[in-house]
N, CA, C and O of each residue as an XYZ file, in Angstrom:
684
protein
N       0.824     -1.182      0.000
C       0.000      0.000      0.000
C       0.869      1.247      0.000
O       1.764      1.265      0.845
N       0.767      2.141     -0.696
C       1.388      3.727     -0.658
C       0.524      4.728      0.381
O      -0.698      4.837      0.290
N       1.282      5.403      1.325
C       1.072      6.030      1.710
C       0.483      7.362      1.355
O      -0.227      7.053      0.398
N       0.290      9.051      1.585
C       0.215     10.190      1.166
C       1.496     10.412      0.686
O       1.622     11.064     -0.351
N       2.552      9.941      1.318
C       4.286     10.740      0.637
C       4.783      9.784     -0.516
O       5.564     10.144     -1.397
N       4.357      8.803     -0.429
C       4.308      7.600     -1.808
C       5.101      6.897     -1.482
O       5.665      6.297     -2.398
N       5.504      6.636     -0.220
C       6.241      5.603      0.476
C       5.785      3.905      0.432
O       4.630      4.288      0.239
N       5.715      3.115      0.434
C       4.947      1.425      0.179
C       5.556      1.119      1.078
O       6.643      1.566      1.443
N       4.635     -0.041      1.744
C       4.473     -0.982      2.863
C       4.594     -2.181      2.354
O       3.921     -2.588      1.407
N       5.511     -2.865      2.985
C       4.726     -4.589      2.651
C       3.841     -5.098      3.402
O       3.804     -4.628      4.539
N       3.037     -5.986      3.130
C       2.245     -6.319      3.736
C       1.891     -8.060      3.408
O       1.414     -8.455      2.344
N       2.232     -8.910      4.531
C       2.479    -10.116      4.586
C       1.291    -11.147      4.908
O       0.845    -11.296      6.046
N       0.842    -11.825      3.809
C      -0.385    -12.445      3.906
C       0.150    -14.105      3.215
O       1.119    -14.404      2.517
N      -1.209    -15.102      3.904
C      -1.110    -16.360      3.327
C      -2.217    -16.902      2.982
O      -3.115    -17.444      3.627
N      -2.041    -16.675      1.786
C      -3.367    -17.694      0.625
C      -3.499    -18.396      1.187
O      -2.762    -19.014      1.955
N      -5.213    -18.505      0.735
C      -5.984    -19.449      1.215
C      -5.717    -20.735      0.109
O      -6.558    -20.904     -0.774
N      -5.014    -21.264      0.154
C      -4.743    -22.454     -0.710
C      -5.397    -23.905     -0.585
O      -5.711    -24.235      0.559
N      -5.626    -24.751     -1.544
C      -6.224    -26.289     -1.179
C      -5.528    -26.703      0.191
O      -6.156    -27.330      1.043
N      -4.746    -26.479      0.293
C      -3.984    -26.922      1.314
C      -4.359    -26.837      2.687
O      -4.410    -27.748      3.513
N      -4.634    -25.542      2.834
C      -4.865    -24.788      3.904
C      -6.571    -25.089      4.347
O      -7.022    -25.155      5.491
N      -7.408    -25.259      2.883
C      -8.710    -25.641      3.623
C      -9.123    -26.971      3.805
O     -10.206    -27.403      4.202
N      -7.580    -27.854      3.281
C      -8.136    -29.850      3.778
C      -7.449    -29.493      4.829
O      -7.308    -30.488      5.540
N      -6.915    -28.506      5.319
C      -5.821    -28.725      6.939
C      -7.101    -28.258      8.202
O      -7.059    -28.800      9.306
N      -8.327    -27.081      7.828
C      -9.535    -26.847      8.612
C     -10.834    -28.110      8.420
O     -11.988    -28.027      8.840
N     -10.357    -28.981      7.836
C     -11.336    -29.865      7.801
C     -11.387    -30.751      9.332
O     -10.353    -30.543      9.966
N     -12.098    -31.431      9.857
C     -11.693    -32.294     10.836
C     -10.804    -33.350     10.511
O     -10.973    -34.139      9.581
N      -9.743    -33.340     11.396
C      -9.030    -34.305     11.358
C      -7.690    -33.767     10.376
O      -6.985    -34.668      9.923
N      -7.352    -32.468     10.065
C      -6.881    -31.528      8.919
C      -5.494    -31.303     10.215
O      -5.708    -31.410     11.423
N      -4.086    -30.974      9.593
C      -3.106    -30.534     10.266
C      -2.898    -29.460     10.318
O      -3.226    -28.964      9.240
N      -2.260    -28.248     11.424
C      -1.835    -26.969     11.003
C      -0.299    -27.078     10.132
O       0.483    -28.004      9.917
N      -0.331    -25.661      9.781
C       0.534    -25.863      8.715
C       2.187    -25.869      9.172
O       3.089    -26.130      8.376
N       2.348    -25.608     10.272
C       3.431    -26.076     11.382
C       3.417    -27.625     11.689
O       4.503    -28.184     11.537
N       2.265    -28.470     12.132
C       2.586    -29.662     12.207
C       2.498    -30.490     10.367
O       2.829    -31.667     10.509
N       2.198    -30.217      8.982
C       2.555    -30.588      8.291
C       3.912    -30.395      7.723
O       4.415    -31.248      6.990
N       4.707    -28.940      8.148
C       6.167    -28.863      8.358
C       6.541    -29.778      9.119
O       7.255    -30.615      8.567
N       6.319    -29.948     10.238
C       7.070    -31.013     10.907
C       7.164    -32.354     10.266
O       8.117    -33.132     10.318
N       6.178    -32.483      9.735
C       5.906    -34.371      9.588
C       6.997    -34.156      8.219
O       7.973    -34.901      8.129
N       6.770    -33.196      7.287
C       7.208    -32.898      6.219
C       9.327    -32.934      6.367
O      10.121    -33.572      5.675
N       9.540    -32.188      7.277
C      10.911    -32.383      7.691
C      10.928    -33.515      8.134
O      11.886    -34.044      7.571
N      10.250    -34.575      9.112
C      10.724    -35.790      9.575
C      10.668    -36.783      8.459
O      11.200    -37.875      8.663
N      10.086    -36.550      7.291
C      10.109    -37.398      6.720
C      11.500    -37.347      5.671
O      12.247    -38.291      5.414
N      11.585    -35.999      5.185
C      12.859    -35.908      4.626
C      14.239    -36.135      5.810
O      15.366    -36.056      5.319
N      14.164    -36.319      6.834
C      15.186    -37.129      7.933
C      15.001    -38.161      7.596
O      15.937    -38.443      6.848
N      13.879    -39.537      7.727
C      14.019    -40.381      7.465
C      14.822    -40.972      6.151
O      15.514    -41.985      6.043
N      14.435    -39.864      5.108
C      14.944    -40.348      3.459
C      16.473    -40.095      3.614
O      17.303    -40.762      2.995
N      16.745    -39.255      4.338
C      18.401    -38.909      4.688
C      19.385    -40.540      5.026
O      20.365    -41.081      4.514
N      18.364    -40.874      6.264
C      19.160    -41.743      6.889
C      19.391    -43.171      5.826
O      20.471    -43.748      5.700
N      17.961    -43.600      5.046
C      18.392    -44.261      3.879
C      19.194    -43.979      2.850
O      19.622    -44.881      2.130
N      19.560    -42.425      2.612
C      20.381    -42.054      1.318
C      21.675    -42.384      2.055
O      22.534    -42.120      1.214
N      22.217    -42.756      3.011
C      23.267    -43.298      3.157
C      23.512    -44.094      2.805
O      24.396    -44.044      1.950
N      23.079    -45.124      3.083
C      22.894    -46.792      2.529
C      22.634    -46.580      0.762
O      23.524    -47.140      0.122
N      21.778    -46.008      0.054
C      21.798    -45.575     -1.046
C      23.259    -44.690     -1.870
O      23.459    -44.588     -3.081
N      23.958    -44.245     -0.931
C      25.175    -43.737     -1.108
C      26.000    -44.942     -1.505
O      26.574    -44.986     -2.593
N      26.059    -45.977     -0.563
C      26.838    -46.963     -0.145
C      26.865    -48.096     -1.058
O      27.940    -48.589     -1.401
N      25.652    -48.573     -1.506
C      25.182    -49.367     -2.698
C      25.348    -48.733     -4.025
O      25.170    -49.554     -4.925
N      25.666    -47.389     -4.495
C      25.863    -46.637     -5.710
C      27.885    -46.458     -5.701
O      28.819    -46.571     -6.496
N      27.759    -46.278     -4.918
C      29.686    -46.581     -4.070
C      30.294    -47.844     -5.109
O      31.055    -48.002     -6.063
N      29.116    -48.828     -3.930
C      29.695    -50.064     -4.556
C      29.769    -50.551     -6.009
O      30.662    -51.166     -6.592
N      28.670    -50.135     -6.394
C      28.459    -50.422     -8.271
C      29.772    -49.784     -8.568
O      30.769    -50.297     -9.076
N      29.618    -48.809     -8.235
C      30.784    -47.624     -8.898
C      31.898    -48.531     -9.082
O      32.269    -49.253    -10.008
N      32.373    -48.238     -7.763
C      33.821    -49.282     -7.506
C      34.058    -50.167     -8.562
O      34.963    -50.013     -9.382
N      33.145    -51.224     -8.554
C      33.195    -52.333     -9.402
C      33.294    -51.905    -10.638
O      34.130    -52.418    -11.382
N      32.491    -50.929    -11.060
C      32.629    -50.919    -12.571
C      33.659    -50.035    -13.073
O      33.512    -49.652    -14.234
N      34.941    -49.529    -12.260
C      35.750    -49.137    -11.837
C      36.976    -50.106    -12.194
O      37.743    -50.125    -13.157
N      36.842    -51.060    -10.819
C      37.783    -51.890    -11.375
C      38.004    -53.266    -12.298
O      38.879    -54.127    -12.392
N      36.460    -52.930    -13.048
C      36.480    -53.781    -14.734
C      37.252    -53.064    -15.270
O      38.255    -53.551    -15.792
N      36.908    -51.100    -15.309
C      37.722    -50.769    -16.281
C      39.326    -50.988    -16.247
O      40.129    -51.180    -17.161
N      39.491    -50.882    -14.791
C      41.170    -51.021    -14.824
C      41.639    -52.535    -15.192
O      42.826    -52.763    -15.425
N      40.912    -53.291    -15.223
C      41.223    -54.857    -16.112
C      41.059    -54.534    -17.368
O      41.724    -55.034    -18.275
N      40.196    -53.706    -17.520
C      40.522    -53.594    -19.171
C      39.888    -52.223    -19.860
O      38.751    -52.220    -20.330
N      40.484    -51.422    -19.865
C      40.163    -49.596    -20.073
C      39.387    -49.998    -21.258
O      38.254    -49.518    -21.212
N      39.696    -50.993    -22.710
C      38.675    -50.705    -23.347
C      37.044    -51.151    -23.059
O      36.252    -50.790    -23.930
N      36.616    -51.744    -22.153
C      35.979    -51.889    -22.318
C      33.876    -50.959    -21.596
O      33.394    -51.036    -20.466
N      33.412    -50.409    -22.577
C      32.689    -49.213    -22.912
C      31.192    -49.907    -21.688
O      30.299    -49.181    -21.253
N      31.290    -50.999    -21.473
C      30.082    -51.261    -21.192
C      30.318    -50.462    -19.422
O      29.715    -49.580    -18.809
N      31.536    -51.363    -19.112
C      31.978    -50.796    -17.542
C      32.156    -49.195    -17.564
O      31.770    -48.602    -16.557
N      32.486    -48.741    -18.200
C      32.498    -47.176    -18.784
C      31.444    -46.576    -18.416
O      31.406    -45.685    -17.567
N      30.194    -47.174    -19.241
C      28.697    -46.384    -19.171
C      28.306    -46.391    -18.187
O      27.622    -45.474    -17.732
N      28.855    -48.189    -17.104
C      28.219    -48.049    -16.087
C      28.764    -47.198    -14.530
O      28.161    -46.646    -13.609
N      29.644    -47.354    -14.725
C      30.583    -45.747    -14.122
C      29.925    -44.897    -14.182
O      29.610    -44.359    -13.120
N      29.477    -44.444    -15.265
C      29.364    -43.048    -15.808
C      27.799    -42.703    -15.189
O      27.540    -41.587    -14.738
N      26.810    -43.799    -15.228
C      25.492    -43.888    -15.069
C      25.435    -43.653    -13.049
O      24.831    -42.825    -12.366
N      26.271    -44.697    -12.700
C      26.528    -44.582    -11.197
C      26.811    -43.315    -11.169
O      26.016    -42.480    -10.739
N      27.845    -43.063    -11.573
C      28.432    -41.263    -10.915
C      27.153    -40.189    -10.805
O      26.807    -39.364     -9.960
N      26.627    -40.633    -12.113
C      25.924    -39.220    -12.598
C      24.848    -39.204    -11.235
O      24.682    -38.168    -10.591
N      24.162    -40.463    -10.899
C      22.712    -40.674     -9.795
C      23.412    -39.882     -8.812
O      22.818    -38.845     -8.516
N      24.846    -40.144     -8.045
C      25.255    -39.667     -6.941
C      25.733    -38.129     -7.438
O      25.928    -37.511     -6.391
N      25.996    -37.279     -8.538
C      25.782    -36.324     -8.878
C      24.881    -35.462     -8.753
O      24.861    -34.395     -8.139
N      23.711    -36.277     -9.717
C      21.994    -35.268     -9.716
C      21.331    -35.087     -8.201
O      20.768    -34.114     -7.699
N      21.600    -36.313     -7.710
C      20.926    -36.577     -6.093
C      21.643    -36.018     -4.985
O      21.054    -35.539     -4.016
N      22.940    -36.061     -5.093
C      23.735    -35.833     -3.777
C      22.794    -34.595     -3.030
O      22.127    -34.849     -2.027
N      22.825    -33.319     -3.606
C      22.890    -31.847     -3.047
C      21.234    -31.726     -2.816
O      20.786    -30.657     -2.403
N      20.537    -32.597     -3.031
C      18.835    -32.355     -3.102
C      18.557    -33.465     -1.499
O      17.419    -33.649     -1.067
N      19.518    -33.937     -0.981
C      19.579    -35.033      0.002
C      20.909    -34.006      1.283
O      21.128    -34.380      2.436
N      21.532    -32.819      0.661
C      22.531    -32.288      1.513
C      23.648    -32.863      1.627
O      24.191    -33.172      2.688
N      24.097    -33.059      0.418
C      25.184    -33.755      0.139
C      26.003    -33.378     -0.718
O      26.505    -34.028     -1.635
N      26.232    -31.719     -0.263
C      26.634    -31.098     -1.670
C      28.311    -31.861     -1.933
O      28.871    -32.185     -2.980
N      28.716    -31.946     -0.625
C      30.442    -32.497     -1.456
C      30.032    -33.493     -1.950
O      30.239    -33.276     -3.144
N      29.362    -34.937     -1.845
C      29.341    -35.587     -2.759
C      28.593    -35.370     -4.132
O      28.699    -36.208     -5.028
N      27.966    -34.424     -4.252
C      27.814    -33.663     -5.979
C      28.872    -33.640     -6.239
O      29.313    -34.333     -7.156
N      29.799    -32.649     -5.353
C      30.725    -31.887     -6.756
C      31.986    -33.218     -6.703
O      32.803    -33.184     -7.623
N      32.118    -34.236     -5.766
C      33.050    -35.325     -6.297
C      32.497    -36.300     -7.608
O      33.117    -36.531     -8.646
N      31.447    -36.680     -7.311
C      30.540    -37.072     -8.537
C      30.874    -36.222     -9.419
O      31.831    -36.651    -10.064
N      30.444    -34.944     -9.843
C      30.873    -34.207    -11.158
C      31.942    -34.359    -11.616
O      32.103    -34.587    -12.814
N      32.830    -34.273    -10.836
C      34.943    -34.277    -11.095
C      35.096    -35.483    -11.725
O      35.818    -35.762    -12.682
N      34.279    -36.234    -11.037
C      34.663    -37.840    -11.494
C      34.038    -37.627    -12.959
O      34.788    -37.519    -13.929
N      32.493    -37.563    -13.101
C      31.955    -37.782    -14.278
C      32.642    -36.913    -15.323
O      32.614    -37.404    -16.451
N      33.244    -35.751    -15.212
C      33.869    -35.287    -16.184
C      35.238    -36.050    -16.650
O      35.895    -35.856    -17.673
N      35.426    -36.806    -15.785
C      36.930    -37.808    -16.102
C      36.312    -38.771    -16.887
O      36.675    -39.093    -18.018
N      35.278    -39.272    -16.207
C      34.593    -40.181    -17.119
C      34.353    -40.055    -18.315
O      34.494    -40.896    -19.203
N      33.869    -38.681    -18.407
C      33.426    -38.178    -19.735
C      35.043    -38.330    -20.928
O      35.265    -38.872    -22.010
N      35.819    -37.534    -19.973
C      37.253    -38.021    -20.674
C      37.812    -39.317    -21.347
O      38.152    -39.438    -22.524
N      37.830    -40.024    -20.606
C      37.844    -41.463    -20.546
C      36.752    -42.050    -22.049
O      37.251    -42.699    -22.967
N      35.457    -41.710    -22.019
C      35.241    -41.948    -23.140
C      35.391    -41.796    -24.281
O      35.302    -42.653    -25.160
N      35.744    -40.191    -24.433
C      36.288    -39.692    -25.510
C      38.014    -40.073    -26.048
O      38.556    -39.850    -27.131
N      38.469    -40.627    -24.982
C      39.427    -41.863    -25.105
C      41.299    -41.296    -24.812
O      42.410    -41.527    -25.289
N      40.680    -40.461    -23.735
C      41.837    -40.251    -22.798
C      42.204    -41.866    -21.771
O      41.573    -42.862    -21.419
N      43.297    -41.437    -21.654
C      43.920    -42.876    -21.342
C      43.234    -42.774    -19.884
O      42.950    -41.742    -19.276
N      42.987    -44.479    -19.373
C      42.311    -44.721    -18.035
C      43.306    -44.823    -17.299
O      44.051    -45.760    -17.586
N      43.738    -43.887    -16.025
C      44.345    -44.046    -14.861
C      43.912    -44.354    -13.070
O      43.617    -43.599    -12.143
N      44.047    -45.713    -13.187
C      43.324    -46.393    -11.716
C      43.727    -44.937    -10.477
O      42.942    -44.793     -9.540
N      44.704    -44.159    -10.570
C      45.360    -43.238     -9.653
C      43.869    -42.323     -9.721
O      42.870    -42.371     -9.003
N      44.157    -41.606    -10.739
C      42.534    -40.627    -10.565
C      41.193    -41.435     -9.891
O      40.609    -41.160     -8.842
N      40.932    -42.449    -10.790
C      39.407    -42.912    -10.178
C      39.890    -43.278     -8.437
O      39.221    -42.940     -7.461
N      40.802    -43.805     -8.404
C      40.956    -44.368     -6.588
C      40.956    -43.176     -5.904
O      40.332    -43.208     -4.843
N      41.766    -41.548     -6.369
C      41.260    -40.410     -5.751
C      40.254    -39.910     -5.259
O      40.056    -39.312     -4.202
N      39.240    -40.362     -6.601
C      38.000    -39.726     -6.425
C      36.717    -40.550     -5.448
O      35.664    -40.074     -5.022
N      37.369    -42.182     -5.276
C      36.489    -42.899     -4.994
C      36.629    -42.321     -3.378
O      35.685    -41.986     -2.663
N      38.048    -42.305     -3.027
C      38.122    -42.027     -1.803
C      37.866    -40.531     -1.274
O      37.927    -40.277     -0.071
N      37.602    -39.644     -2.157
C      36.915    -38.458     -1.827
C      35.622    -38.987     -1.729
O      35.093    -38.538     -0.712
N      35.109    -39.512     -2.153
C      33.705    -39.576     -2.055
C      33.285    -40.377     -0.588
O      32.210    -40.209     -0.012
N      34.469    -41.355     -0.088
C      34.028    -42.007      1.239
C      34.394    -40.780      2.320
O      33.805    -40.929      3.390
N      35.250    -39.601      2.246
C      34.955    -39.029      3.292
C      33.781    -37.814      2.965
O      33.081    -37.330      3.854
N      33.710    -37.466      1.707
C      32.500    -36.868      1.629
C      30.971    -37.351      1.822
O      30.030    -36.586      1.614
N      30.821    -38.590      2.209
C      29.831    -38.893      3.315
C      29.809    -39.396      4.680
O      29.033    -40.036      5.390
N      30.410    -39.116      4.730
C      30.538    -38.953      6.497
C      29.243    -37.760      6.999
O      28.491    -36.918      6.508
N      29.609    -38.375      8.313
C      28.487    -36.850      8.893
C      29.348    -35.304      8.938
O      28.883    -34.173      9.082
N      30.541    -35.681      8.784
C      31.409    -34.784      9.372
C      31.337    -33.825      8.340
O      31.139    -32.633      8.571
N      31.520    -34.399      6.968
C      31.373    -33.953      5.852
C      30.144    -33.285      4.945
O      30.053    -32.506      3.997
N      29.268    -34.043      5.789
C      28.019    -34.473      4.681
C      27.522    -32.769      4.588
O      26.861    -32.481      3.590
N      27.780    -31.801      5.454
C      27.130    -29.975      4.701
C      28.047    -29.349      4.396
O      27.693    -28.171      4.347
N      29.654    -29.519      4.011
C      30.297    -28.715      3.716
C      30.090    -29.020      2.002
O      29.826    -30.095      1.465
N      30.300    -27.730      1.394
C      30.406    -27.341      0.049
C      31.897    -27.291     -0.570
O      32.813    -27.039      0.214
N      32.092    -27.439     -1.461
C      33.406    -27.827     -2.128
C      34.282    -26.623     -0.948
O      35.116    -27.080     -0.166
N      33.903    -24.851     -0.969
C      34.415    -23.865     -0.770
C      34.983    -24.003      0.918
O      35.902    -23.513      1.576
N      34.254    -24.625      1.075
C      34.662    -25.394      2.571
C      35.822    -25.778      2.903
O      36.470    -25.127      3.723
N      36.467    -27.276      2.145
C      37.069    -27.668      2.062
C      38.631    -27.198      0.776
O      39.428    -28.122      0.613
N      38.845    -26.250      0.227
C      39.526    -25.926     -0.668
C      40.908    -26.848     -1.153
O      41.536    -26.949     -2.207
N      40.995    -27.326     -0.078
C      42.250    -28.349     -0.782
C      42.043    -29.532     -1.004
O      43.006    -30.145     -1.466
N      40.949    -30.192     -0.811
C      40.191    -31.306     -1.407
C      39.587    -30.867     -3.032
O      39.698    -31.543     -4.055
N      38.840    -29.341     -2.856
C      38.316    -28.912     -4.390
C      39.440    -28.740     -5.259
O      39.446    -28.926     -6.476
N      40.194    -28.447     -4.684
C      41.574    -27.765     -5.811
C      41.917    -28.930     -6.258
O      41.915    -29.050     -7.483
N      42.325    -30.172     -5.385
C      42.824    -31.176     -6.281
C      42.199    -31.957     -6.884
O      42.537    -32.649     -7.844
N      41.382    -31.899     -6.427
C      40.355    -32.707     -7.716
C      39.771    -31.873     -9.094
O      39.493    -32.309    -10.210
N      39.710    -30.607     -8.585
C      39.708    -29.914     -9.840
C      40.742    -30.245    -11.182
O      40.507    -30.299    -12.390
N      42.156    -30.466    -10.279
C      43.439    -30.465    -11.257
C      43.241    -31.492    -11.279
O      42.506    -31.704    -12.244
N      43.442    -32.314    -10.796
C      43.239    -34.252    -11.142
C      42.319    -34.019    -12.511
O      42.840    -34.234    -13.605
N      40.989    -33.590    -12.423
C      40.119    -33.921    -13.778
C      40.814    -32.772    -14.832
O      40.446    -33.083    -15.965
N      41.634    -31.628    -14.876
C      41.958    -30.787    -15.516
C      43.650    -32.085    -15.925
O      43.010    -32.772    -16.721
N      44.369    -32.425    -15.928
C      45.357    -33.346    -16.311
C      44.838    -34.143    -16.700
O      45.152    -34.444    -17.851
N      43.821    -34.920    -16.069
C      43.531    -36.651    -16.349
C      42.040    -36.583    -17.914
O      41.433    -37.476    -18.504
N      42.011    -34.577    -18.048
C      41.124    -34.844    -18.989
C      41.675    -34.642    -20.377
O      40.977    -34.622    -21.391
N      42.857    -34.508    -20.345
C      43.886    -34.131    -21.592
C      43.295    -35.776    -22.420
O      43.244    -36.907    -21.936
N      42.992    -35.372    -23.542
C      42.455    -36.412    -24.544
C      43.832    -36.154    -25.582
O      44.199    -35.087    -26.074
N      44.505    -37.655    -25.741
C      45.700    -37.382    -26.900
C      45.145    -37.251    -28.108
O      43.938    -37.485    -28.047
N      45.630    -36.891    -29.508
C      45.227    -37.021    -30.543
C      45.081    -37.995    -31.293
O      45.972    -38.844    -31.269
N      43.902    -38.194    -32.211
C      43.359    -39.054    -32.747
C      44.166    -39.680    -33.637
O      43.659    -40.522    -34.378
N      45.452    -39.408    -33.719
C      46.182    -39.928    -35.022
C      46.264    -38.967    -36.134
O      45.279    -38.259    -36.341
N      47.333    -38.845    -36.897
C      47.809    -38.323    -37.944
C      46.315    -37.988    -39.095
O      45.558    -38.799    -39.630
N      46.337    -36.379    -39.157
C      45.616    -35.816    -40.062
C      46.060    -36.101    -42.050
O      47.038    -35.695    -42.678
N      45.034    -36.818    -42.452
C      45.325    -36.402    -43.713
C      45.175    -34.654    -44.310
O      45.462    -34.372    -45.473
């Protein structure tokens, strides 16, 4: 609202939304105890995204060390690449931002790796083991900026390990 000197007010209101009139029905929640239930339930999904961490870990790993038995082969590649990306898209929507941005570092190596930069077990074992202390509890809310000498080297790890040699002699 503007005043006489043309000064504006805010003025703080809450729609009457579907929400709000199944919550006055009998048996309906206030909108403080559907926050609550609403946060306890995203706690509960927390405490499973560990274990979900742990089982995406493990694929990883494995399809990890197919590739280091044998770098060409594309299938262990994709499935790397498919693992990383879930613990990528998901990490930071669960509060898990360091394990996003180790997932990303990795998947961009990955991405390397396909385009057929040479496979080095040294990088992926870096990154695997960033990723076991980036879920910890200790870990689990710091952001890359947090930690800076964990981001820096993994930054450079995927900035070296993404050098792709050349395809062979141009006609």
């Amino acid at each position: 609202m503007a005043n006489k000197q043309g000064d504006s007010e805010a003025t703080i209101f809450f729609a009457d939304t579907r929400f709000e009139r199944m919550a006055r029905r009998p048996g309906g929640v206030s909108r403080e105890e559907a926050i609550d239930r609403a946060q306890g339930a995203v706690e509960e999904l927390k405490t499973d995204f560990t274990g979900w961490i742990d089982e995406q870990y493990s694929e990883l790993s494995d399809s990890l060390a197919a590739i280091a038995k044998d770098p060409g082969d594309k299938e262990a590649l994709e499935r790397a690449q498919q693992k990383c990306a879930y613990l990528r898209d998901v990490g930071s929507t669960m509060g898990y931002t360091l394990v996003t941005f180790v997932a990303m570092t990795l998947c961009d190596i990955l991405d390397a790796y396909i385009a057929g930069a040479p496979f080095d077990k040294n990088v992926t074992d870096c990154h695997m083991d960033a990723f076991l202390l980036a879920r910890t509890d200790e870990y689990r809310h710091r952001r890359p900026e947090d930690v800076p000498e964990l981001a820096n080297g993994l930054l450079r790890v995927v900035e070296v390990a993404s050098i792709v040699p050349p395809s062979g002699p141009k006609d």
